[in-house]
Phi, psi and omega in degrees: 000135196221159167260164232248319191198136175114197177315313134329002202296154174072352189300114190256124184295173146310081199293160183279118166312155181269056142256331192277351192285036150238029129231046177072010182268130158247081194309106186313125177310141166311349175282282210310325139308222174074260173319320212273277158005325165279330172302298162317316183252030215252318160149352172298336201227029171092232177194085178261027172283295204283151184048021166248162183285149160252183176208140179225080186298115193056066180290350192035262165297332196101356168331293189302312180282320164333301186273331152291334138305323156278010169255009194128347343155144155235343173187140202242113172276110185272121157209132199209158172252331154335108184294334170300323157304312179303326195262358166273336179306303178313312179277351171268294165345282184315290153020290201263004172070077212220313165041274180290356168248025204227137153212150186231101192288127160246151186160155163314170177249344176294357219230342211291142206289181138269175222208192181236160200299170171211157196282359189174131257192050189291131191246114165195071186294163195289108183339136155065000174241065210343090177246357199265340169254347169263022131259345194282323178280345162278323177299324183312306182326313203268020153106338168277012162224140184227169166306125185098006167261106195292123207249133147244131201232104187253132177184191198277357161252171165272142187253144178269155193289084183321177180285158190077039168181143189246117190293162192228325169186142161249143179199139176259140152220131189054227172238032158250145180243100148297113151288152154217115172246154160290043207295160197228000000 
């Protein structure tokens, strides 16, 4: 796993060790970043990468919040309650020297404190235990989703768009579904 394109293009993360596989983590592939990123920056959705706040909900490595910072990015909030997560987030922050643009939750993500908006909105809870809308309405709740904040939201369906969020695209890889929703 590498980040993919930007100041970082070629930076190979911190991979999840095999002592972590209980915890449970699945690191979005290097295509599918890829793909997801041409898409977020391609002009349907602006561009709410560069020079934006980012929220990285079930960051697991930190991958997503990562890449957006080497794409432009000014500043990424990482939140996973996982002690295996917290310490590849950490070591990847470090890795890329990123620090002053990183804060990092450990807390639920459904539980998350308020914050300050943010322009994108990484969703990507753990497959099938429908955790991904009762954290998407809590970031709203604490103030870190606003009208204009663009939500990508990954997991084994295409997901439809809750009230408050205007669909925007679905696209399959494998046996991942990237949503991109809106909020209004």
């Amino acid at each position: 796993m590498r980040i993919i394109a930007g100041t970082h293009r070629g930076t190979a993360l911190v991979p999840v060790g095999e002592g972590d596989v209980n915890a449970h983590l699945r690191p979005t592939s290097d295509r599918v970043r890829e793909s997801l990123f041409n898409v977020l920056q391609g002009g349907r959705f602006g561009d709410p990468v560069r020079g934006g706040r980012v929220l990285d909900l079930f960051a697991g490595t930190g991958a997503l919040g990562l890449e957006a910072l080497s794409r432009g990015a000014s500043h990424a909030t990482f939140v996973d309650d996982g002690a295996v997560a917290q310490k590849l987030i950490a070591g990847n922050i470090v890795k890329l020297r990123r620090g002053p643009d990183c804060t990092v939750l450990r807390c639920k993500a459904d539980m998350i404190p308020p914050g300050e908006a943010c322009g994108l909105v990484f969703l990507d809870p753990p497959y099938g235990l429908n955790l991904g809308l009762p954290a998407l309405r809590a970031a709203r709740a604490a103030g870190w989703i606003i009208p204009g904040t663009v939500i990508v939201w990954e997991e084994r369906t295409a997901q439809i768009a809750p009230q408050g969020f205007r669909a925007g695209d679905s696209r399959r890889y494998g046996d991942t579904w990237i949503t991109v929703m809106e909020a209004i």
